[in-house]
Each structure stands twice: as C-alpha cells, then as structure tokens.
MARNUKE-283262 format. One record per residue: x, y, z of N, C-alpha, C in turn; residue in one letter. Coordinates in steps of 0.2 Angstrom, whole numbers, plus 5000, padded with zeros to 4 digits. Layout:
BEGIN
XYZXYZXYZA...
***
This chain:
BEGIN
500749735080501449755082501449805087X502049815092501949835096502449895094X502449965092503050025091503350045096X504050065097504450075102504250155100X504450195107504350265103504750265098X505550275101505850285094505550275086X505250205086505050195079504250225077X503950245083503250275082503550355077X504250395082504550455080504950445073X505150375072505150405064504750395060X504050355061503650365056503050435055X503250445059503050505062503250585059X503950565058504650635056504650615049X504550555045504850555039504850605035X504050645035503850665031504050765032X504350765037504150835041504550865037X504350945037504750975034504851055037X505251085037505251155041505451235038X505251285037505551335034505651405038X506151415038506351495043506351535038X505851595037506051655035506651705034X506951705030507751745033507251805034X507751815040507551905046507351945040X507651965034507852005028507752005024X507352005018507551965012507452005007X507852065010508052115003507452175001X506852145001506352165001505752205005X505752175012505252185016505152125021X505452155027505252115032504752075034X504552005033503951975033503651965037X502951955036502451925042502451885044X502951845041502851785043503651735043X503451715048504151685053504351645048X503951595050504251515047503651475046X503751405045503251365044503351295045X502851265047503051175048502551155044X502751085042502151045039502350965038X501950925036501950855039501450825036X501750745034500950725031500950635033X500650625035500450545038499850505031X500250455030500050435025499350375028X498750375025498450325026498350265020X498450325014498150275008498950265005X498950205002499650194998499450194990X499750234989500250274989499650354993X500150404999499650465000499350484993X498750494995498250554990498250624991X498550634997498550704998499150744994X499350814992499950844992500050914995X500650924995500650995001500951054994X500851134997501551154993501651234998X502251254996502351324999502951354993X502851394993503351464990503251524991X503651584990503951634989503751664984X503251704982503151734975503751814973X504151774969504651804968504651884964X504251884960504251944956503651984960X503151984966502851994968502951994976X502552034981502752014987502251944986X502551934995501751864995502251814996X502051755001502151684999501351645000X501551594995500951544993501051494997X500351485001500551405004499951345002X499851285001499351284999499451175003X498751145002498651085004498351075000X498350984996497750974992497650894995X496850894995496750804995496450764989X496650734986496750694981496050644982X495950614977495350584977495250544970X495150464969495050424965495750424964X496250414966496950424966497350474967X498050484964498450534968498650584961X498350574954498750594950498350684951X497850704951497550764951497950804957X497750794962498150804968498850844963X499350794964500050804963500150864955X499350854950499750914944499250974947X498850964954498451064956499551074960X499651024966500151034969500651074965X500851054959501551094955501151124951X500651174949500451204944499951244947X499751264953499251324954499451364958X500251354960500351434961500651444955X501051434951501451464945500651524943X500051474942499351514938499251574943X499351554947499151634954499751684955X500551664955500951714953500551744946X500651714942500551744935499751784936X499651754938498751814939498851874941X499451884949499651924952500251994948X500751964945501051994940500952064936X501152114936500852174934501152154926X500852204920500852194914501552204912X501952234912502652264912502952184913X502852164918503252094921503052034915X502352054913502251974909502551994903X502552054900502952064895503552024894X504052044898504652054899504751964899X504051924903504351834902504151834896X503651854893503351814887504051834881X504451904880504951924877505751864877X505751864885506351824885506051724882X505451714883505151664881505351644874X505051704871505151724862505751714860X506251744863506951764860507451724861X507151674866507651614870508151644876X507851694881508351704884507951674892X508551664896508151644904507651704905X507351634909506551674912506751694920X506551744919506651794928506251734933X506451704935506351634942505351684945X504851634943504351664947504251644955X504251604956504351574961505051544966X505051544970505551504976505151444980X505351394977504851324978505251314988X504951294993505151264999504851184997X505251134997504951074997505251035000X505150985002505350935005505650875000X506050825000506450784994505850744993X505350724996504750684995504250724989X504250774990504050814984504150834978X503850774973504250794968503950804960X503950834956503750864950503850844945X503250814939503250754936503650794930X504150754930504550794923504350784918X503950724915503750734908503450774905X503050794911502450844909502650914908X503150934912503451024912503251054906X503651004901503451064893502651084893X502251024893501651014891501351094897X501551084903501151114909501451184908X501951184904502351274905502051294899X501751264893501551264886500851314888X500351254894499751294894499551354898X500251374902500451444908500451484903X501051474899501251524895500551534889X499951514886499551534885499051564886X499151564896498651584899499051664900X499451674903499951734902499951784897X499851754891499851784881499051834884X498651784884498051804884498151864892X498051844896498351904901498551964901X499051964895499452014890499052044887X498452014882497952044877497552094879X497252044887496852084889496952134893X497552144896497752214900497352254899X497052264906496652314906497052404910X497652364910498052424916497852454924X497452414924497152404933497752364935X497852384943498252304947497752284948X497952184950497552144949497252144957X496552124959496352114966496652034966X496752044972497151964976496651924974X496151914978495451874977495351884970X495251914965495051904961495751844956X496251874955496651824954496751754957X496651734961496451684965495851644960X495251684962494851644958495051614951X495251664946495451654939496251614937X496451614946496851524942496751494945X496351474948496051404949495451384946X494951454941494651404936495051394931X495551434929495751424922496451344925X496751344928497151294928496651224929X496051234932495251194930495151154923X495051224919494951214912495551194909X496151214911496551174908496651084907X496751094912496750994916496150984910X495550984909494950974906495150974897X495551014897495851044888496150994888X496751004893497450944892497050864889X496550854894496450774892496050774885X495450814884495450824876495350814870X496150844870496650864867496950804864X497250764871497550714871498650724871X498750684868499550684869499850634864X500250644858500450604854500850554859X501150564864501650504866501150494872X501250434870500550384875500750364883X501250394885501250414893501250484897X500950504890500850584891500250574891X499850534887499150554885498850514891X499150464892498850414900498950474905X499450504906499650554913498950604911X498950644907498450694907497750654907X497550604905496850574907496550554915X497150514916497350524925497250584930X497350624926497450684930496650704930X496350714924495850764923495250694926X495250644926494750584928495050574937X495450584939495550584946495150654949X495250684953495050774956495450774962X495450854965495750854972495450914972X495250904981495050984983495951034986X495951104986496251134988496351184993X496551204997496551275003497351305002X496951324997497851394998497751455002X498251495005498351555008498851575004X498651675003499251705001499351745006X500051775009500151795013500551845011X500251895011500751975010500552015014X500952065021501052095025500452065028X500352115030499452105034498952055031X499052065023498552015019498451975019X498151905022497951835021497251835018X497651825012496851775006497051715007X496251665008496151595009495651575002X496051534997495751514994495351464994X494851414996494551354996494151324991X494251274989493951214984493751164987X493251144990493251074994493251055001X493351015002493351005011494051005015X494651025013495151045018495051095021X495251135026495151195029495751225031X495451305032496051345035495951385042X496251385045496051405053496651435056X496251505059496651555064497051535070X497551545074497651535079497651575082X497251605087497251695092497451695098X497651705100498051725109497351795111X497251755115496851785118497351845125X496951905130497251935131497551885138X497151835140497251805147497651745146X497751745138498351715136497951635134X497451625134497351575132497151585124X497051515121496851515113496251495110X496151535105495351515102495651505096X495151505090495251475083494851505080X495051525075494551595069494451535063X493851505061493751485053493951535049X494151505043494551555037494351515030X493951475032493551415024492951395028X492651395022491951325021492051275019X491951215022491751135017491451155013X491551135010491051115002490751055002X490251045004489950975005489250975009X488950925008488350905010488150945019X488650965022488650995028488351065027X488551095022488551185022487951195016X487351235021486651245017486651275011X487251325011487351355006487451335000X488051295002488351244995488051214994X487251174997486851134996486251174992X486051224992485751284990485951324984X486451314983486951354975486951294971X487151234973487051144968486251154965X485851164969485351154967485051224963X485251294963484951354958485351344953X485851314950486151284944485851244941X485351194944485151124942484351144939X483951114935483151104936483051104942X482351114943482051074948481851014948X481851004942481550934941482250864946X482650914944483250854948483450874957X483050904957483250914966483250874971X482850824967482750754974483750704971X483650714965484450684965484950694964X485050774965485550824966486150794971X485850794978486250774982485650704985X486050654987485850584989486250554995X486150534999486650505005487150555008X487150615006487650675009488250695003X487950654997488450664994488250684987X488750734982488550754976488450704973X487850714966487550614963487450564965X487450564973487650504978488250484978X488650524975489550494973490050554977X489850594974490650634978490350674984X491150654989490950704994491050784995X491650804992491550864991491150904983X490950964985490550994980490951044975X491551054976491951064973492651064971X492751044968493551024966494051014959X494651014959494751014952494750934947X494950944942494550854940494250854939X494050784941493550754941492950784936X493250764930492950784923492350734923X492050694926491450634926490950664929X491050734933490550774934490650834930X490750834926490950904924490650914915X490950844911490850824904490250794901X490150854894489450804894489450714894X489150674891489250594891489550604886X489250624878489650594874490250624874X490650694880491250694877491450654881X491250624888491550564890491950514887X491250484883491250414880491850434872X492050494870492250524865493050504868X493150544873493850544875494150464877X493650434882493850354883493850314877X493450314872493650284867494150284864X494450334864495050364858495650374863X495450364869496050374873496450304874X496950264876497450234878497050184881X497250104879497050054882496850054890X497550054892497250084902496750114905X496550164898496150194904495150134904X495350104897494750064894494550014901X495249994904495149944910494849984915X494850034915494950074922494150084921X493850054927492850034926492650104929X493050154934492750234936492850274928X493050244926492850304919492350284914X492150214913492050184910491150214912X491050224918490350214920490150294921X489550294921489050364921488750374927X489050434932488550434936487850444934X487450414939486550414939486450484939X485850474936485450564937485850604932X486250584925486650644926486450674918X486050714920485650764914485850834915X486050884916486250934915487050974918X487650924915488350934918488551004917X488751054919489351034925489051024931X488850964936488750964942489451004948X490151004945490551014949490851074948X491351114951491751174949492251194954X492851214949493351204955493651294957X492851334957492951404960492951404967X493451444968493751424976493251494978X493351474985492851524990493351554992X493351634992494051674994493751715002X494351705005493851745012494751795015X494651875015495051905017495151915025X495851925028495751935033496451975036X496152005039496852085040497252045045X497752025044498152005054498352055057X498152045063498152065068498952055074X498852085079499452055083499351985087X498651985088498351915093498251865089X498551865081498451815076499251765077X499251705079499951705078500151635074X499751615073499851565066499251535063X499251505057498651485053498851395052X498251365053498451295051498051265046X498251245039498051215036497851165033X497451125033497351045034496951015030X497150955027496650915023496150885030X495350845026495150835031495250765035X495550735032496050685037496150725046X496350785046496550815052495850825057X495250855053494750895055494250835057X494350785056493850725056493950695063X494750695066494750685071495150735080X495050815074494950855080494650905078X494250965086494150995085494551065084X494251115079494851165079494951195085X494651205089494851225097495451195100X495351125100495751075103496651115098X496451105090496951115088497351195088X496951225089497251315090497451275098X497451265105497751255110498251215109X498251175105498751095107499551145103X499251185098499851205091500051275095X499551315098499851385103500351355110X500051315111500551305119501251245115X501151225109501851205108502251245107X501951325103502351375097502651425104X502151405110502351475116502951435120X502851355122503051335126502851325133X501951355132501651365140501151315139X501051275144500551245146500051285150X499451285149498951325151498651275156X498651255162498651185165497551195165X497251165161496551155161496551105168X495951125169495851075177495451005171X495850955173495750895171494950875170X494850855162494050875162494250785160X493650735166493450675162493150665159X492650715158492050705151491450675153X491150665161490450615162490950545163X491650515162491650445164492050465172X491750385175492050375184492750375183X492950415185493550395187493750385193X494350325194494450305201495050375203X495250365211495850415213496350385210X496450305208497050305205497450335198X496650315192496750335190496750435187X496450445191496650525194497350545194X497650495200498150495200498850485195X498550425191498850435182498850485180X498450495179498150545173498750615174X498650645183499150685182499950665183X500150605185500650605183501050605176X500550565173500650565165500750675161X500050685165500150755162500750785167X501050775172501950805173502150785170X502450715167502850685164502850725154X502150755154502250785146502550835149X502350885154502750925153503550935155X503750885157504450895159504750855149X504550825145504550805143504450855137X504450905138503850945133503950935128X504150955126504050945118504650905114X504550845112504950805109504850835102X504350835099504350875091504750935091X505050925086505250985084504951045078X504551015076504051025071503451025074X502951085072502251095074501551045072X502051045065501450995061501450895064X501750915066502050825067501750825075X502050875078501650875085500650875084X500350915080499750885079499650835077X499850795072499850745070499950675074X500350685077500450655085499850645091X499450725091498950705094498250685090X498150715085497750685080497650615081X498050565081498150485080498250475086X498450505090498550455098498250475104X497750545102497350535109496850495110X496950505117496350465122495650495121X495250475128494850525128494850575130X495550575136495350635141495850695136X496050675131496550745127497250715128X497550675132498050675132498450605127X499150625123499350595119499650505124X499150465119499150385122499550325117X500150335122500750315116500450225114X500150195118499750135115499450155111X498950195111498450185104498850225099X499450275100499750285093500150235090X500550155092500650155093500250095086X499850065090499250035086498950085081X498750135081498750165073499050155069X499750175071500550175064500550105064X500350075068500649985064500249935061X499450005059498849935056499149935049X498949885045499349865039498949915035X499149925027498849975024498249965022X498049905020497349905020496749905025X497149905031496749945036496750005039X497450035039497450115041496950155037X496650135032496250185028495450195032X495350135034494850085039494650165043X495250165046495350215054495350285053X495650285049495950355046495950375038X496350475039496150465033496950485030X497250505024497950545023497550605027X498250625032498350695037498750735034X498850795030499150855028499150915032X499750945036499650995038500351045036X500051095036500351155035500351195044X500751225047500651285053501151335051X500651385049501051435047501351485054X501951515057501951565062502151635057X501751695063501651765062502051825065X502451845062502751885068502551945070X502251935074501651975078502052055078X502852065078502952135078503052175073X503152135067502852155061502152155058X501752155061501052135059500852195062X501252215070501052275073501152345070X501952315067502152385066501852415058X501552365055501052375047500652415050X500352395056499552415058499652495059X500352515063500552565066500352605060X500652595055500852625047500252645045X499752595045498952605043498752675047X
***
C-alpha cells in the first residue's frame, strides 16, 4: 500500500495523548509542565501499556511505561495497579489510618490518585474488587508496622514493585471461584512485563526500572545544543552486572545455563520483570496450579512446559533498580520508552530530535552522509528536503508522536522518509512485528524556573 500523509498522520495520532499541568494547583507550583505520549502498535493486540497520575494525598506525579511479554494481560494489571502500591508506600501513617477507617465504616475513600489517560486506556473492571482487596491488605500491614519514620522514595518504590510482584504470584494461587476471574489472574501471573516508572516531586526524580525499557534525560547544553543523561539499566544479557548478580544467586554448578543465546534459560530476554511465574515457581507449584486451574489454560502449551536447566527458581525478580537525580535548570525533559523505541534510535539522536521540537530551533548540523557517495544532486536534495522540514516545522503537535515519526521513517542520513514511513505503517500485522517492535513513549517537559527557583531555596 502506498499512505497519503494524511492517512500516515492518522495512524500515527490515534493513539497520542497530552497533559498541561494547571500553572497552580493549590498546592505547589510544579516541575513540571506537561507531557506527551504515544504508542505505535506492532503486535495485535499492543503488548505494551503506558500510565501517568498525580499522587494526590502526597506531592509527586507518577509516570510509568510497561512492555508486555507472552501477551498483554501482565502489562495492562502492573499498568492499573503499581502506582495505587507506590502512592500507598509513600502515604504517611495518619493518612492510611484515615482510608483503612473510612474503608471499615463504609464511608468514601479520600481519591489517591488523579489518573491522566487516554479513552484507549482502560481498567479491567472485573477485577477492581479482587485488585483493591490485595492494596488494602498491603496498607493493613503498612499500618502494623509503622515504624513512624517518613517513608524514603526509593525505598517505597522498591517495596511496591515486589510486593505488587508477590501479589500477581498470590492472586493466581489462590485462584478465583468465578472462572473468568481465575482465567484473568492466571493470564496475568503466566504472561510478565518489564516497567520504567518516574516519580516526579520538585527537584526529585526517582527512576524505577524493571527490565529493558529505559529512561533518559534531555540537557540543553550552554551553546544550546543537546545531550542525553541515561537514568536506567537494561536488565538483560547486555549489562555485566545483571549478568553477574543472575549468576551469585544461582550454584555454580548452573553457570554455563544460566544465560544461553543472550537470554535468561535461553528463553527470556529481560532479567527482570513482573510475571512471568515460569521463572519464578517451583515445578510442582507449577504443575499444581495448571492442573487445578481452568481448561484454557491446559491448551495454552507456554504454561504447560518447563524451562530447561531449571533447578533452583526464582531465576527472575521484579526489583526495580532505583537511580536518583536532582533536576537542574539544563534538564528540560525526560523520555521514557519501551525498547521498541531504543532498538531503533540512539539516545542522542533522541534528546536532539525531542529538544529542537520542544525549543522550536533547529540547530542546522552540517549534513553528515555517513562514508556513502553522494552525487551534487543528491546533495541538492537532501537540503532542499531539509528547508522544506523546516518551513514545515512541526506538523506534530505532540512530542511523542513526533519521535515516533522519526523512529519509523528515517533514512540514513537522519532525515524523516515519508516513503519508508509510509511502508512501515502498511506492512500487514503479521509482519510489522518482522520490522518492528510495539513503541511506547512518554516526554516529560520541566519547567526549568521552577527547578531554578527550588535550587535557589536549597
């Protein structure tokens, strides 16, 4: 098929989504502006999910990306269930009182969040009792153990991402008298998804990671050009470290089949993430749970089989790596991405392409051909095409949709190739996975004179 832009631009937008921080919001002028995000679907149904809120009873908003894996049911219960676990981490004890009382008594619950979501975003209703059943558990216990310290960010962080871990692992079990309940929770906890959450309070950004999506700085350099600050690890067969902790958990006896082909077991490629109970459970609770669980899952042949080599589980875990970082005034947005994004750009490329959209400047780089001939004509292309962006500038209105535009249709020389985008959007489904992978992004912006004015205060 050959796409007119117009139809390239609505498969493009469908998904976008935008949020302006009101100037004010009663509480304390924020860090942070607004946000764009965007998701380009490779696999049908997407595997990926995005989220953002407001943490209400506390400063901070949460923003978070997940990539789904073995299907989309894990993905979509980390998406609606880990920030409520990381509000509730954050909460001072007075405050968990006060829900778990109106809980008790039947009276409305003080709202912990303010969800930002796009209508494509949606929250699996069956499950809410079940999901608000094992919060409100986790919060009792919270209660108990008050220690009367306020809670460190990074440490709350960590503790609801394993414990909403453990829970997914409980839920299936457990199981579910109504047998669309018990199918959803086994789905859940036999699929996985890695995570990249940020929390964003004043100056403070914590970067939670689980897995291989990533988080990245965008910096305005003084001569006005842009770099890019890493703010995660991959989890995976790339990082010596994470290949180095897989193996002081394990014997020695299993180090040669620890990792095989770049990948955990030989099977998975991230080293971390939530799910994915097949790394996680001994065999018999495996075979324990499949038995007893729901005809569907008996056909389903990924649960049915055992990974090789697997003598001493948990091979997996979904403790995120937490990395702090004070913003500054040359910080001026953060971008977060499943690895769909990362696969086919460098963060470099991505801090310039998302700084010169958010400024409006093109920094004119003297045209790099990379080692190929180029003829004067095509020379002569090349800059007319680059006048033509810029009088053109910016048809996106959305930051995330405009990387996601270059992610899929560059060339080689950088510049956005409305034929080969045009050709990616119209390979059929069972090949766009071929090409590509699902693309989720998040761009956060910073308002740089609020970021100055905290610093001032320090």
């Amino acid at each position: 098929f050959y796409l007119t832009p117009p139809q390239v631009n609505s498969i493009l937008k469908a998904n976008e989504y935008s949020f302006k921080v009101p100037e004010f919001d009663g509480k304390n002028v924020s860090s942070v502006l607004g946000f764009d995000s965007n998701q380009l679907p490779a696999n049908a149904p997407i595997e990926d999910r995005r989220s953002a809120a407001t943490c209400l009873q506390t400063r901070g908003m949460l923003l978070g990306v997940f990539d789904g894996h073995a299907g989309c049911a894990c993905a979509q219960a980390v998406s609606e269930r880990l920030f409520y676990y990381i509000a509730v981490s954050l909460l001072p004890h007075e405050t968990l009182l006060e829900i778990e009382n109106a809980v008790e008594s039947g009276r409305a619950l003080l709202p912990i969040l303010q969800w930002h979501k796009h209508p494509n975003d949606y929250f699996s209703k069956e499950a809410s009792k079940l999901y608000f059943n094992s919060l409100r558990t986790y919060w009792q216990e919270l209660i108990d153990l008050n220690s009367g310290e306020t809670t460190d960010v990074k440490e709350a962080l960590i503790n609801a991402f394993k414990r909403l871990d453990n829970d997914i692992s409980l839920e299936a079990q457990v199981g579910d008298p109504n047998s669309f309940l018990n199918y959803l929770v086994l789905r859940v906890a036999f699929s996985g998804a890695t995570a990249c959450v940020a929390h964003v309070d004043g100056v403070d950004l914590h970067i939670a990671n689980t897995g291989d999506s990533r988080a990245m700085l965008g910096v305005q350099e003084e001569d006005g050009s842009w770099s890019a600050v890493n703010l995660s690890y991959d989890h995976n067969a790339q990082n010596e470290h994470e290949v180095e902790r897989v193996k002081m958990e394990h014997p020695k006896s299993e180090e040669k089949s620890l990792v095989k082909q770049d990948r955990l077991l030989g099977l998975l490629m991230p080293f971390r993430a939530f799910g994915d109970v097949k790394f996680k459970w001994s065999i018999e609770l495996q075979k324990r749970v499949v038995e007893s669980g729901p005809d569907q899952l008996n056909d389903n042949e990924y649960t049915k089989f055992i990974p090789p080599n697997y003598h001493t589980p948990p091979y997996l875990t979904a403790e995120p790596e937490v990395i702090h970082h004070k913003l500054r005034p040359q910080d001026k947005f953060l971008v977060l991405a499943t690895d769909g994004l990362w696969e086919t750009m460098h963060r470099q490329d991505v801090a310039r392409i998302v700084g010169e959209y958010l400024t409006g400047v093109h920094h004119q780089q003297p045209i790099a051909v990379g080692g190929y001939k180029v003829t004067l004509g095509q020379m002569h292309g090349l800059l007319t095409e680059r006048r033509a962006r810029i009088s053109s500038v910016f048809e996106d209105q959305n930051a995330a949709t405009h990387l996601i535009r270059h992610a899929v249709g560059n060339n080689e020389f950088g510049t956005v190739d409305h034929e080969r985008l045009s050709k990616m959007l119209s390979l059929p489904e069972e090949l766009a996975r071929m090409y590509r992978d699902d693309i989720t992004i998040i761009v956060v912006q910073f308002n740089s004179h609020v970021i100055g004015a905290y610093q001032n205060e320090e």
